[in-house]
Structures are given as C-alpha cells and as structure tokens.
N, C-alpha and C positions, 0 to 999 in steps of 0.2 A: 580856333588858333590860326593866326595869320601865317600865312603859305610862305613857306622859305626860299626865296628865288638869290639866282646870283648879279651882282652888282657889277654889271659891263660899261663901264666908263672910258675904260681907255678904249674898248673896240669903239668908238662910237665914229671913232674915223675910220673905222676898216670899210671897206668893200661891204655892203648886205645886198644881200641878194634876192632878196623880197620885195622890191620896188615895183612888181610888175612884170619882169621880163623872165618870163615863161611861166606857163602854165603848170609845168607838173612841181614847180617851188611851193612847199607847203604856205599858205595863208593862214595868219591867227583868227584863230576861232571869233567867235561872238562876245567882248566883253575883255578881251585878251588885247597888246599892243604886239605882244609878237608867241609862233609858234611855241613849245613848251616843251623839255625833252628831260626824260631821266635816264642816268648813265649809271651800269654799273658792271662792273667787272666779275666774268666766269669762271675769270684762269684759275683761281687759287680751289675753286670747290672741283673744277675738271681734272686737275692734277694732284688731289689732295692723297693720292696713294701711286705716287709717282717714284717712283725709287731705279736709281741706276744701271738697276738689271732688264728694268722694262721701259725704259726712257725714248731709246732706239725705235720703238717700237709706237710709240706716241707722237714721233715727229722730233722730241726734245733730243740733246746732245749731252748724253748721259755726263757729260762734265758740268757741265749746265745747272746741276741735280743738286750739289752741294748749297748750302745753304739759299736755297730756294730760288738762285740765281734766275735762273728760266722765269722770274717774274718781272726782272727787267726788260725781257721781252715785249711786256702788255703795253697796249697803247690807248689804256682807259684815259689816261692824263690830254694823250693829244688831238683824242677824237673830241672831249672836251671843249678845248680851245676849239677845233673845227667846226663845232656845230654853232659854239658862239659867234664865229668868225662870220659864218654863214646865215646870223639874223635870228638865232633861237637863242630861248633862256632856259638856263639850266635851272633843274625845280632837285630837292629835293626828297621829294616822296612822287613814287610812282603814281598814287592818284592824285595829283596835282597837272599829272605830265599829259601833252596831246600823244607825244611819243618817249618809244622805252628801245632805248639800245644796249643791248648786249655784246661786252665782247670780250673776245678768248682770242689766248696764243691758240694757232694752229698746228704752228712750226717754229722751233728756230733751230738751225746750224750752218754751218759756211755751206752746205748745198743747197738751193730751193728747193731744185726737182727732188733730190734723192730723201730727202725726211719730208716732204711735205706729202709725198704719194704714202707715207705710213702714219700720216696724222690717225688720231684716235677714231673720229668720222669713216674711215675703211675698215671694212670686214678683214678682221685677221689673215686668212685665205687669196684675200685678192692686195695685199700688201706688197710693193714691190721686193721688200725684205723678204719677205716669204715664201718666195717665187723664187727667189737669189738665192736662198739658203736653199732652197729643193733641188734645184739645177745642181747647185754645187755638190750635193751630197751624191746626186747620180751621176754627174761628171769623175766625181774623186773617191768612187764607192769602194774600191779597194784598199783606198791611200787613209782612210778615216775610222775615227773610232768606231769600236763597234752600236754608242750609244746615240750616234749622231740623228738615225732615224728614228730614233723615241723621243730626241729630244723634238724633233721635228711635229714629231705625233700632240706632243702634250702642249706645245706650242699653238696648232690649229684649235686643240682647245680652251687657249688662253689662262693655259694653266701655271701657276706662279712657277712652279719647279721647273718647267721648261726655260723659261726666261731667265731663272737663274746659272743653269747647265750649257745655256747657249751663251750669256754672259761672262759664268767664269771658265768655259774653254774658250775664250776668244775668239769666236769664232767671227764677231765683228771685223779683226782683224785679218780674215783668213780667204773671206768671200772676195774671187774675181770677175766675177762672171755678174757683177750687177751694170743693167742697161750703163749707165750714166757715169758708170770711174769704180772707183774701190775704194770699197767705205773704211777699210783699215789708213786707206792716204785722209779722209775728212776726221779721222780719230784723231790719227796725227795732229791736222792742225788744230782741232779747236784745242788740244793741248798743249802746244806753241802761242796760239791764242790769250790763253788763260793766263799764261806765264810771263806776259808782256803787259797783260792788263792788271797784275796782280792780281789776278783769282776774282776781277770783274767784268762783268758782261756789259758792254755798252757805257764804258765808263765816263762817256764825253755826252750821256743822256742829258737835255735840258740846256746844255755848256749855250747850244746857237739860238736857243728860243725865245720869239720876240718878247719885251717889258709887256706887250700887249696881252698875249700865251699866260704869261708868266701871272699876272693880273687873273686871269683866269680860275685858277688852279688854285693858288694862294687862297681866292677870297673862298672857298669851298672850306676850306681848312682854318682862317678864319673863325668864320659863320660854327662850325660845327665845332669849333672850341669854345669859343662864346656861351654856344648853346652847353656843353658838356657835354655830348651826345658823340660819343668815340665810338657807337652803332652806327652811326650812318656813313663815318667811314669805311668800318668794315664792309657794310651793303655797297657802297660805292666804288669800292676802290679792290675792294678782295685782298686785299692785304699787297698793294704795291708799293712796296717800301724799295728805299736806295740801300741795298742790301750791303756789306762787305768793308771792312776797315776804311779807306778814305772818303770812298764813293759815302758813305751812309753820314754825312754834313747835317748841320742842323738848319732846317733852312730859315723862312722868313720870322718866323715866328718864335723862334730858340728853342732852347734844352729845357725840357721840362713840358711844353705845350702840345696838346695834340699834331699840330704841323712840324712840329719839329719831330716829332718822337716816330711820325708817320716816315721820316726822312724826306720830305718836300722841299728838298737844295736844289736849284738849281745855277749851282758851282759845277764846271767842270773840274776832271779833273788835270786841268792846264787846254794848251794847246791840243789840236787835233794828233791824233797819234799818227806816226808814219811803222803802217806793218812788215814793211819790206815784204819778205815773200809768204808771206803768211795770211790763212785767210780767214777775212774777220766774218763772223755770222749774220745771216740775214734772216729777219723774223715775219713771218706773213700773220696776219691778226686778222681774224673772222669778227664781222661786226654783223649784228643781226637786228633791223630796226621793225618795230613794229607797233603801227598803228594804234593806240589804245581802245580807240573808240568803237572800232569793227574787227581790232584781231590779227587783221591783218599783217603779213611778214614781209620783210624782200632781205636778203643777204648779202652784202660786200664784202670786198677782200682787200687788206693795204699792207703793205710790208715798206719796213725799219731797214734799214742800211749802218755801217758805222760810219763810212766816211765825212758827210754832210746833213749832222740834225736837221740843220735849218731848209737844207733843201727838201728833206724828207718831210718835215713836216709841210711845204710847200705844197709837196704830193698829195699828200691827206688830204690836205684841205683844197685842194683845185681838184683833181685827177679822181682819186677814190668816192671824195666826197662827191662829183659829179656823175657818176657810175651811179649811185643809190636812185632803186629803178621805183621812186615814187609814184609815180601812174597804177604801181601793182597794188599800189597800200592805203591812197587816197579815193 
C-alpha cells in the first residue's frame, strides 16, 4: 500500500530549515526528500475520566469540563503546521514516521503557575493544591468542618470520594493561603470567562492562522475522508473537535464530511475579543518527540495564549520548536 504523506504546496515558500545550518536539524534519511513525523494527540485518552470534581486537581479548570471544552486547549493542529513549517512531512501511520510526537494538555486555566504545578504528571502529595488545602485545614482547624481532615486523607489517596467532598464543600473557594493568589479569585474568573465567550474556550482558535497552517491541516482531513478511514482521525487528532454552538462551523470540507463533522473551521468567531478585566486562560501543551529508529525521547513544552493566535502560533513554531533538544534523540 502506498504510504499516505501530506501534500505541502503552499509551505514550499516557508522558511525550511534543513538546508544545512545546524547540525542537530534532523536530515531525511536514505531514500526519503524530507524527515517524516507522526502526530498524534494524548489529551482525550489522559482525561478520559476527567470530571469536575477532579479537574482542579489535573491542572484543568473544572469549567472547562463541560462538554469537553479542555480539548480546545490541545495543540495537535498547530504543532502540525510547526513541524511542516520546519521541513517535515506529516505520514500517517507511525511506521512510516522517522519521528512520533506526542501531545497532551498539561494545563489550562487563567493561572500558569497555580494548575500547572497540579498537572496529572505530580504526585498527589507534592501538588501545590495539596499542600494549600493542608496548611489551610491547620491554620483554620477550629473554624472547619469536622470532616475536612478525612477529606484530606482520602484525597492523598486519590480517592474519588475525597475529590468529590472537597469539590462540593468548596473548598476551592475557600483556600488563602495558596503560594501564588486564591484559587477561589481564578474560579471566579474562568466563570466570567465562560460567560463572555459563550460557554467557549479559545473561541478566536484558528481565527489568525496563516492560508499556509490552514493547507496544513485541511489536507489531513482531506486525505482521510477520501480514504474513509474516520480511524485515523481519531488516532491523530484524539477527538479535537471545535466543540460548543457557534465555535463548532463546518469547516473546508462541509456538513456531512469527515472535516467537517471533525469541526476543522477555521472561522473565528469575529474579531479578537476585548476581556476587559477578566482573565482569559492560558494552556501549556506537553509535546513528547521520539525517535523511531532508537527509542529515543526528548520533551518540550509550548502554551496557547488568547489574545494573538497568530503570534502564538509564531511561538510554536520559532521558540518551542527551537527548544526540541534533538542532539538527545538523534
């Protein structure tokens, strides 16, 4: 069967970065015109029992949780375009690929530092949430219910009941004593948040990203509607649909097609939003690239902004993408 690669035409004037200038830039193998990479998104299997009472607790912004919002977060779509921008061709089937990236929300909510120290990757125990909740219960150990240190207990051991006891006493709202603010003020806003974007997260996703990007991504969706093959989606993409009433457009391909049904619009929805004093979320994305041939791993980290797609995704692809510590993996 002939190997499914994607058809980068309009990058062919970008910037590549394979010409030479530097040593740790991967070179196409033997037989190949350019390096080979398969992308596929972890978020949706990582948070597949992610529910609003433990959300806090994963990094995510338990508002977030409804209709699987937190998946606009991922940024399988734009590392994408980054790695094509950067002189690779997107394969899709992993043994096809020289390299295999992985990648997952870490985080998102309008704090960096305060959910990203309780991403899923930390031990229960050494979670800044959990240290805050502890301090608090023996700072206000008279002033508190009497069930607060059980809750505490079943907590450490990642027990649902706990998560739920700590969720509906509010106790989210109640904590002051965390390093970085009080996570009852970041509750507040991502619910100010919500209410401005209509109940979406990142709703100007895609709105600034170049016809180039856009070529990108498209022709994936494409390709795998041609084929019929609504699997390779799924493996690909993890289920990152334009979730939520307007945001969810049909994009290049219409209603009815797998690109469409995928939500692959990239319609904003209008002009950039002005939040006044309200503060929008920022989502840090764990990319994990590794080697095919030897195994090899190395891990970068990029985070999503709302104000400026287009600069964000500038980031990705200059900044983050330049971070990826190939020397470790080659």
């Amino acid at each position: 069967m002939l190997k499914r690669v994607f058809s980068t035409t309009a990058i062919a004037a970008s910037v590549i970065l394979l010409s030479g200038c530097g040593s740790n830039i991967p070179k196409p193998t033997q037989g190949k015109e350019k390096p080979t990479v398969f992308i596929e998104s972890k978020t949706a299997k990582k948070f597949e029992n992610l529910t609003e009472e433990n959300a806090v607790w994963n990094g995510i912004s338990p508002h977030f949780v409804k209709n699987k919002q937190y998946m606009r977060c991922d940024m399988t779509h734009e590392i994408m375009a980054a790695f094509v921008y950067n002189g690779f061709e997107l394969v899709q089937e992993v043994k096809d690929a020289d390299y295999r990236v992985e990648v997952e929300v870490n985080s998102c909510s309008p704090n960096i530092i305060m959910y990203a120290d309780n991403s899923s990757g930390t031990e229960i125990t050494e979670k800044k949430l959990y240290k805050a909740f502890a301090k608090f219960i023996e700072d206000k150990k008279t002033n508190l219910p009497s069930d607060a240190e059980e809750i505490l207990t079943l907590i450490s051991k990642n027990d649902k009941e706990g998560f739920k006891r700590f969720y509906d006493g509010q106790y989210i709202q109640k904590i002051d004593s965390f390093p970085t603010g009080n996570l009852g003020f970041y509750d507040k806003q991502e619910r100010e948040y919500l209410s401005k974007t209509n109940g979406i997260v990142f709703p100007n996703k895609y709105y600034m990203m170049s016809d180039a990007d856009k070529e990108v991504i498209s022709h994936f969706y494409e390709i795998t509607d041609k084929g019929n093959n609504p699997s390779q989606i799924n493996s690909h993409i993890g289920g990152v649909n334009m979730f939520g009433g307007g945001a969810n457009m049909v994009g290049t391909y219409g209603s009815g097609s797998a690109g469409g049904n995928m939500g692959v619009a990239f319609m904003g929805l209008g002009a950039l939003m002005a939040f006044g004093n309200t503060l929008p979320p920022i989502s840090i994305n764990k990319f994990t690239i590794e080697n095919t041939k030897n195994g090899k791993r190395t891990v970068v980290y990029g985070n999503i902004k709302e104000h400026s797609w287009h600069n964000n995704l500038m980031q990705l692809r200059g900044f983050t993408f330049g971070h990826i510590a190939w020397k470790d993996i080659n």
